[in-house]
PDB file of N, CA, C and O in Angstrom, chain B, residues numbered from 101:
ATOM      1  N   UNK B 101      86.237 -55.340 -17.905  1.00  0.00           N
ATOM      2  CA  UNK B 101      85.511 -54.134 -18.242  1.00  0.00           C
ATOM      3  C   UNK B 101      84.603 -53.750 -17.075  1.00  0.00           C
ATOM      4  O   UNK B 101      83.768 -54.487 -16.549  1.00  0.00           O
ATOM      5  N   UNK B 102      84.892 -52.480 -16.746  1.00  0.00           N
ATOM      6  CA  UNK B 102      83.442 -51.954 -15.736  1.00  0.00           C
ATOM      7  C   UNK B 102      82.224 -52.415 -16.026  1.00  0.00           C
ATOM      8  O   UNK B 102      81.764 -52.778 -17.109  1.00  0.00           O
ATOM      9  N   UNK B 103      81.564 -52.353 -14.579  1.00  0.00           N
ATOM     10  CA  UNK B 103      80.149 -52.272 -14.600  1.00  0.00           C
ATOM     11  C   UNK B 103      79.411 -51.152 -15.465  1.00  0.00           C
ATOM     12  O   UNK B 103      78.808 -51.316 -16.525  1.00  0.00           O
ATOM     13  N   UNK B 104      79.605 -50.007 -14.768  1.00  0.00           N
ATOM     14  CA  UNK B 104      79.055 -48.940 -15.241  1.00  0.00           C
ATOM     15  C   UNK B 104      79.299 -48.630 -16.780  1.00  0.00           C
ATOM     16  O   UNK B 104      78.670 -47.802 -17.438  1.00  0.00           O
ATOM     17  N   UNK B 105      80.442 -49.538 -17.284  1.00  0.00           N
ATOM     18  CA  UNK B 105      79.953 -49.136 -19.418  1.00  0.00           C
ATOM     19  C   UNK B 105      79.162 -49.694 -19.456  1.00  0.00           C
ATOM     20  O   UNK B 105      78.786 -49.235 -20.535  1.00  0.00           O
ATOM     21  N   UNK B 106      78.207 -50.605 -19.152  1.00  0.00           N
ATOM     22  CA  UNK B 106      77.241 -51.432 -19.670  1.00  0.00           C
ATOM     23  C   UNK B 106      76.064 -50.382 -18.997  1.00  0.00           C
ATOM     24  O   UNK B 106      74.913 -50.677 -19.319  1.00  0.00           O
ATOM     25  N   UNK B 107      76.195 -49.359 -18.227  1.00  0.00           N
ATOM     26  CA  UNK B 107      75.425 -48.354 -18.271  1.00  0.00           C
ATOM     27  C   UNK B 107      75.448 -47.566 -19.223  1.00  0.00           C
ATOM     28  O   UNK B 107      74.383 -47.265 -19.763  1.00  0.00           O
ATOM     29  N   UNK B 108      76.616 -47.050 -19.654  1.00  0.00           N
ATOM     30  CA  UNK B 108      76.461 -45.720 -20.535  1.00  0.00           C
ATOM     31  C   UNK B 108      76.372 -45.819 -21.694  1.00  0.00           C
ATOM     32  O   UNK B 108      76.328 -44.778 -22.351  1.00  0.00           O
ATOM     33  N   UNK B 109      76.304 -47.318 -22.475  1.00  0.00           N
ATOM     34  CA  UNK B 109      76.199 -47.555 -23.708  1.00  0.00           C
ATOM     35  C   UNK B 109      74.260 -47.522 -24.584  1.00  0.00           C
ATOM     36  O   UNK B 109      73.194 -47.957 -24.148  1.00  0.00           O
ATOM     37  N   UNK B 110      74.540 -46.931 -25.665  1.00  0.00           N
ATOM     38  CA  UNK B 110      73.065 -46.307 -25.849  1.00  0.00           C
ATOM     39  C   UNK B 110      73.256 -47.089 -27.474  1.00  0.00           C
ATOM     40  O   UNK B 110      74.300 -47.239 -28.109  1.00  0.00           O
ATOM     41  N   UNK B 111      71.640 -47.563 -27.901  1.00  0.00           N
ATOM     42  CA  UNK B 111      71.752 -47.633 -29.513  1.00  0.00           C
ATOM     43  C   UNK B 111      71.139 -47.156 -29.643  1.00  0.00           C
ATOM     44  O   UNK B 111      70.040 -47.273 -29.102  1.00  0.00           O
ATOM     45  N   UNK B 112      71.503 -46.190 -30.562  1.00  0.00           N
ATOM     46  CA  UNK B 112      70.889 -44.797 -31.043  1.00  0.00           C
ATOM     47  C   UNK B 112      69.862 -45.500 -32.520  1.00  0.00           C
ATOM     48  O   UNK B 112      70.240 -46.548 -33.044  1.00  0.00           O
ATOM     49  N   UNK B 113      68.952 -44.973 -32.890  1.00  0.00           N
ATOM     50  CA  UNK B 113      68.130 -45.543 -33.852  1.00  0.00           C
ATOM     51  C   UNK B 113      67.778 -44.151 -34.508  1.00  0.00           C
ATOM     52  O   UNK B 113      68.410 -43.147 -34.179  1.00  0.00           O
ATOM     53  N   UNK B 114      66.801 -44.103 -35.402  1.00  0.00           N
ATOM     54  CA  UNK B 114      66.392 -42.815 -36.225  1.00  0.00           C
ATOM     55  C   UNK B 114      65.193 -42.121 -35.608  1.00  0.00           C
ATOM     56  O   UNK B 114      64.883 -40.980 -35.951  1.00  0.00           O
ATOM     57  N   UNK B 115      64.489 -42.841 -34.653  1.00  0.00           N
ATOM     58  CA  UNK B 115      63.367 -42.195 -33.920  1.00  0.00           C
ATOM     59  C   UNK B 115      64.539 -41.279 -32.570  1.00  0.00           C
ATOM     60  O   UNK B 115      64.308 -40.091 -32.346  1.00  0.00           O
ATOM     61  N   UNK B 116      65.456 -41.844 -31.973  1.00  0.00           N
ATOM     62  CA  UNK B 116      66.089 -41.279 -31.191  1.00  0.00           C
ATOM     63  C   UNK B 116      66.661 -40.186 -31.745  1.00  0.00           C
ATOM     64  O   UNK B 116      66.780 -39.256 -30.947  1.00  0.00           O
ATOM     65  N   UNK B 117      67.016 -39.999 -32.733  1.00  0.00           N
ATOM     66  CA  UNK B 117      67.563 -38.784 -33.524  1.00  0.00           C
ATOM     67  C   UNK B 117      66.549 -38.018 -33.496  1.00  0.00           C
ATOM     68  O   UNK B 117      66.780 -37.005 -32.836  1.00  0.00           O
ATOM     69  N   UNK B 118      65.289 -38.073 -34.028  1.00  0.00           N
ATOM     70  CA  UNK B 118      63.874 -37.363 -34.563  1.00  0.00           C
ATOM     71  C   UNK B 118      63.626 -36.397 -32.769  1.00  0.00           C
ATOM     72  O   UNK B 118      63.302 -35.211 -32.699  1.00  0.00           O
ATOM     73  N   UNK B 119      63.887 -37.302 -31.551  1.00  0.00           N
ATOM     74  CA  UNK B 119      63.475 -36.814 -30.943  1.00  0.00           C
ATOM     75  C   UNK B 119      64.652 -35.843 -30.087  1.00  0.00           C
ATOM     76  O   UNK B 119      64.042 -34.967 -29.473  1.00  0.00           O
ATOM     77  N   UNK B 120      65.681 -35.775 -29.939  1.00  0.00           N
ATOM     78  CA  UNK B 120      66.965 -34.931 -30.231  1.00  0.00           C
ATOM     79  C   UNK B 120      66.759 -33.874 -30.522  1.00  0.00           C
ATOM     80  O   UNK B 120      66.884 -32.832 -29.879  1.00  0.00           O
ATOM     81  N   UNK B 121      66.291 -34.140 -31.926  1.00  0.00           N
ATOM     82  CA  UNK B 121      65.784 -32.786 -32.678  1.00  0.00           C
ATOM     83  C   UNK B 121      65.425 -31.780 -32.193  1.00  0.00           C
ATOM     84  O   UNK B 121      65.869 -30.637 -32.296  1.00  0.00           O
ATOM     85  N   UNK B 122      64.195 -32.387 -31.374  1.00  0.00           N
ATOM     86  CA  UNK B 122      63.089 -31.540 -30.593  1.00  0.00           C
ATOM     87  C   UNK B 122      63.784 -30.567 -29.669  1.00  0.00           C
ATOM     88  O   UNK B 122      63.310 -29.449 -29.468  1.00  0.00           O
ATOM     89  N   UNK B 123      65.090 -31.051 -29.011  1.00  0.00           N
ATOM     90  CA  UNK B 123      66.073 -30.401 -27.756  1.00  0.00           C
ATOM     91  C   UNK B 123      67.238 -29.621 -28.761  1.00  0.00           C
ATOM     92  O   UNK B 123      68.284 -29.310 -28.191  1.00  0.00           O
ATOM     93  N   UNK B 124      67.143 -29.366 -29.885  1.00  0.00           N
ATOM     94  CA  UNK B 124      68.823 -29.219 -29.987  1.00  0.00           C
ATOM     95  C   UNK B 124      68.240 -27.515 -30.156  1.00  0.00           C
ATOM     96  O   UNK B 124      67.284 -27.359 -30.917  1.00  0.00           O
ATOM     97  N   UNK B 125      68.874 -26.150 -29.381  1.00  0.00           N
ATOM     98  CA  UNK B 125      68.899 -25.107 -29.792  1.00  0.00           C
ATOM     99  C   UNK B 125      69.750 -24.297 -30.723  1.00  0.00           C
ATOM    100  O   UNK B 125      70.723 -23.711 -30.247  1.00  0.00           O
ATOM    101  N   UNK B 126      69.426 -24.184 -32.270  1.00  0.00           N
ATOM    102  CA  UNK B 126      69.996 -23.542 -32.942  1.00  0.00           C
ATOM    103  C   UNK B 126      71.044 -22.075 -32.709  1.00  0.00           C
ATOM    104  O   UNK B 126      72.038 -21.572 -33.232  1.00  0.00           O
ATOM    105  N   UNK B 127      70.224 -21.836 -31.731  1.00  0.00           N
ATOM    106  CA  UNK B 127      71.240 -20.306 -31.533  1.00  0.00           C
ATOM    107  C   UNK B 127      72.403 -20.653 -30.876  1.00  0.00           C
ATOM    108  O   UNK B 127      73.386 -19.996 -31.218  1.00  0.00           O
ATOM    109  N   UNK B 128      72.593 -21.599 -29.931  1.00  0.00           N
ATOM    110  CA  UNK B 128      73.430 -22.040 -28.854  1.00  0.00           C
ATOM    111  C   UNK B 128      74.297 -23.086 -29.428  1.00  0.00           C
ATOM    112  O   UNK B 128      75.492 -23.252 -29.182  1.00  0.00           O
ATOM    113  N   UNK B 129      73.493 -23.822 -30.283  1.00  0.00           N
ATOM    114  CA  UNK B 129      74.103 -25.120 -31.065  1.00  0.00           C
ATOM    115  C   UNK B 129      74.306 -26.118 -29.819  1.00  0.00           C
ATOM    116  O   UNK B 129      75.496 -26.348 -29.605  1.00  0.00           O
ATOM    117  N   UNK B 130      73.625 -26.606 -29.160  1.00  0.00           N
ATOM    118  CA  UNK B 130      73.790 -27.204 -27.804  1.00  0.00           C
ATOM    119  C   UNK B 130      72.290 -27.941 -27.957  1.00  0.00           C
ATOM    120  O   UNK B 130      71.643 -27.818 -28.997  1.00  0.00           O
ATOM    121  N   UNK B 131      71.929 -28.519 -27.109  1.00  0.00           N
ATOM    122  CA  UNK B 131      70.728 -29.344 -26.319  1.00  0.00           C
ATOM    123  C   UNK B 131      70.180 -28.662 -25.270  1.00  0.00           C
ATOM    124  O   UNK B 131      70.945 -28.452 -24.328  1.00  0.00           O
ATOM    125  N   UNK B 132      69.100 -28.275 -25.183  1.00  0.00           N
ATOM    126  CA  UNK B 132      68.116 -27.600 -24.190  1.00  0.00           C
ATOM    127  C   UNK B 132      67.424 -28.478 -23.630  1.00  0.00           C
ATOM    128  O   UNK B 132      66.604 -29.126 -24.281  1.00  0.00           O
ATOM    129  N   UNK B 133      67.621 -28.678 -22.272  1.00  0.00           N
ATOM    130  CA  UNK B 133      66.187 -29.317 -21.372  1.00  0.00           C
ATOM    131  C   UNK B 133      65.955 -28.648 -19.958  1.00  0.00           C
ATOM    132  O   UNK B 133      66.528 -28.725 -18.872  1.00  0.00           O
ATOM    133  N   UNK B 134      64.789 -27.911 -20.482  1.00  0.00           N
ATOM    134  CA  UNK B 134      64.266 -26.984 -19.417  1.00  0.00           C
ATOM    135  C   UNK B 134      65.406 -26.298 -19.315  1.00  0.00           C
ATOM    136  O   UNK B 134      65.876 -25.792 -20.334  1.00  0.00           O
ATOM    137  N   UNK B 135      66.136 -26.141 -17.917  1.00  0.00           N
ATOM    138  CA  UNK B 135      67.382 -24.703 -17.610  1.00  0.00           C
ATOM    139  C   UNK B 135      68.441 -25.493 -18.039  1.00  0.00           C
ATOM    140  O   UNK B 135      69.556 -24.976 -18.114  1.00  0.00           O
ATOM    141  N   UNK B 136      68.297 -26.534 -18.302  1.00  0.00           N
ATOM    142  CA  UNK B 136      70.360 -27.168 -18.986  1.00  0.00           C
ATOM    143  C   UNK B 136      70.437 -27.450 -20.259  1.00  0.00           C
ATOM    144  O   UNK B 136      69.660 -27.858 -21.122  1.00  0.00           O
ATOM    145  N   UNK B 137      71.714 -27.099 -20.185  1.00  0.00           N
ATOM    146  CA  UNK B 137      72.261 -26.786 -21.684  1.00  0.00           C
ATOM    147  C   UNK B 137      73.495 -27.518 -21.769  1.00  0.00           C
ATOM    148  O   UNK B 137      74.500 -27.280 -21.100  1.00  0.00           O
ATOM    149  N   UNK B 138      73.332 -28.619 -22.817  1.00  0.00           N
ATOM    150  CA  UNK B 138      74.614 -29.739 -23.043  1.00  0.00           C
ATOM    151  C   UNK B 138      75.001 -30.078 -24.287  1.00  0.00           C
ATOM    152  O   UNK B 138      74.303 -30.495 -25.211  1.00  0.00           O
ATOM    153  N   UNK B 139      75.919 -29.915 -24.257  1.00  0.00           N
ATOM    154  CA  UNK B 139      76.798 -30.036 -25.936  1.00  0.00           C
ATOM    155  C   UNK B 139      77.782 -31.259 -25.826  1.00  0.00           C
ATOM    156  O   UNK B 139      78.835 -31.488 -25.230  1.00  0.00           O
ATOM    157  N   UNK B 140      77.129 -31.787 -26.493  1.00  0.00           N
ATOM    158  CA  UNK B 140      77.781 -33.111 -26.978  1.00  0.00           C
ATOM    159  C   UNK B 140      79.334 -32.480 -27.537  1.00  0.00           C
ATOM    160  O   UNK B 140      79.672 -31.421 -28.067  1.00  0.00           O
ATOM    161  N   UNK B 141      80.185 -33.949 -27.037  1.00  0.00           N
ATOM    162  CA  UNK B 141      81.697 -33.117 -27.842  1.00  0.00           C
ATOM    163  C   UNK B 141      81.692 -34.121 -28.820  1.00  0.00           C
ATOM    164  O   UNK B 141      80.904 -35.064 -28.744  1.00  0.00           O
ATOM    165  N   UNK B 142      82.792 -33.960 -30.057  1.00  0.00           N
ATOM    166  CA  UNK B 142      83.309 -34.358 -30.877  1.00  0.00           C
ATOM    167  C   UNK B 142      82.806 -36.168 -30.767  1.00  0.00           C
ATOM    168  O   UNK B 142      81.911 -36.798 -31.332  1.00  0.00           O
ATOM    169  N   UNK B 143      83.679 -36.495 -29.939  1.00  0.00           N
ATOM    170  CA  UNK B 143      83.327 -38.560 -29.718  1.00  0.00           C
ATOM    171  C   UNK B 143      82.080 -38.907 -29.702  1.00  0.00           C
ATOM    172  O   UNK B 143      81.740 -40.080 -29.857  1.00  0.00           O
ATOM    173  N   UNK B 144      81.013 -37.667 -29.463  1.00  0.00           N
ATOM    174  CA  UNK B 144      79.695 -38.383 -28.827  1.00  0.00           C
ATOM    175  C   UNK B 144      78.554 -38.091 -30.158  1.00  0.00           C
ATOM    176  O   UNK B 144      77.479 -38.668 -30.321  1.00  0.00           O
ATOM    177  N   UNK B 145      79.337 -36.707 -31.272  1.00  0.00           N
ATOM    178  CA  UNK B 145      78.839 -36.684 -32.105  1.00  0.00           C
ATOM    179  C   UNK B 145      78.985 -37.875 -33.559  1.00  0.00           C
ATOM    180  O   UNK B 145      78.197 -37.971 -34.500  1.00  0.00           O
ATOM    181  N   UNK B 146      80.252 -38.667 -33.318  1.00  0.00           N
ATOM    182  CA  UNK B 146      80.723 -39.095 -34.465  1.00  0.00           C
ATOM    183  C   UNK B 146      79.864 -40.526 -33.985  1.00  0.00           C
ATOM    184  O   UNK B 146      79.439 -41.278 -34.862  1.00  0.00           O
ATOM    185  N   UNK B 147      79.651 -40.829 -32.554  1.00  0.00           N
ATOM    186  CA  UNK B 147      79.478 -42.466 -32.544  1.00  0.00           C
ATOM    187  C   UNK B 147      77.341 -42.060 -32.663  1.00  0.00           C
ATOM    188  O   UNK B 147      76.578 -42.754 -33.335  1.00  0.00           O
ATOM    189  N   UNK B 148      76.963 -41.008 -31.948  1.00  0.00           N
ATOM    190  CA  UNK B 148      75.436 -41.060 -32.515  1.00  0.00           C
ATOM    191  C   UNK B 148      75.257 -41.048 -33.898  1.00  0.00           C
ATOM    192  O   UNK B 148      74.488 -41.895 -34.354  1.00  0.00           O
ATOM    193  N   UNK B 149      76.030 -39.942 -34.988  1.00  0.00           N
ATOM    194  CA  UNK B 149      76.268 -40.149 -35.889  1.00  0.00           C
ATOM    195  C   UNK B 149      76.597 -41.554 -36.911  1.00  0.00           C
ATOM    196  O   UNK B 149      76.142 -41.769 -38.035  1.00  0.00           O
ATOM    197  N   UNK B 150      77.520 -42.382 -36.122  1.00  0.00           N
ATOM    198  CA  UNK B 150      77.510 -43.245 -36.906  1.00  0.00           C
ATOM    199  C   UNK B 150      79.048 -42.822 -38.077  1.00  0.00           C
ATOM    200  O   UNK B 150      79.399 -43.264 -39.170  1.00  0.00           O
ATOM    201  N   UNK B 151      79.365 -42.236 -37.555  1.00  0.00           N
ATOM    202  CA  UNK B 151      80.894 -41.776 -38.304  1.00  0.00           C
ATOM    203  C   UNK B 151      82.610 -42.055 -37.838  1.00  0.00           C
ATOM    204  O   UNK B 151      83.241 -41.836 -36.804  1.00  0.00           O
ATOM    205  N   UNK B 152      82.861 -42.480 -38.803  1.00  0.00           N
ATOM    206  CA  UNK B 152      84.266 -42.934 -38.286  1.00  0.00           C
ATOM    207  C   UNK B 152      84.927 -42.234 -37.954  1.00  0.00           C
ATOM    208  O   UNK B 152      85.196 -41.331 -38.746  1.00  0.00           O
ATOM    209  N   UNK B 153      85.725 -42.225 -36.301  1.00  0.00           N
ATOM    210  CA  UNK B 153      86.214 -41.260 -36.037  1.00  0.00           C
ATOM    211  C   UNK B 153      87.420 -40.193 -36.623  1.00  0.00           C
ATOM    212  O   UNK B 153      88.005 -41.012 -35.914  1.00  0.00           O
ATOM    213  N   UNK B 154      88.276 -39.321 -37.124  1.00  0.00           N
ATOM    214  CA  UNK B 154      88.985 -38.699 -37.513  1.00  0.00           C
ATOM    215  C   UNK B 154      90.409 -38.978 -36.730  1.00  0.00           C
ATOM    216  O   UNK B 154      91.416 -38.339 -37.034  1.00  0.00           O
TER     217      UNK B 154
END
């Protein structure tokens, strides 16, 4: 296994969600920080989620 997955792996908890929150723009349905705008796809929503994938 790569080096770098042991970078990109995150445990997401319920304070990490709470603060998410704070970034996600309703009109856009995306994540706002300052001028960027990032939308999680499908894989990245089901594993923060906590949902089995489809």
């Amino acid at each position: 296994m790569s080096e770098l997955w042991d970078f990109t792996r995150i445990n997401m908890t319920q304070n990490n969600l709470q603060e998410l929150k704070e970034y996600w723009n309703l009109a856009y349905s995306c994540f706002t920080f300052g001028k960027v705008d990032l939308v999680p796809t499908v894989e990245e929503c089901t594993i923060l989620l906590h949902f089995p994938r489809i």
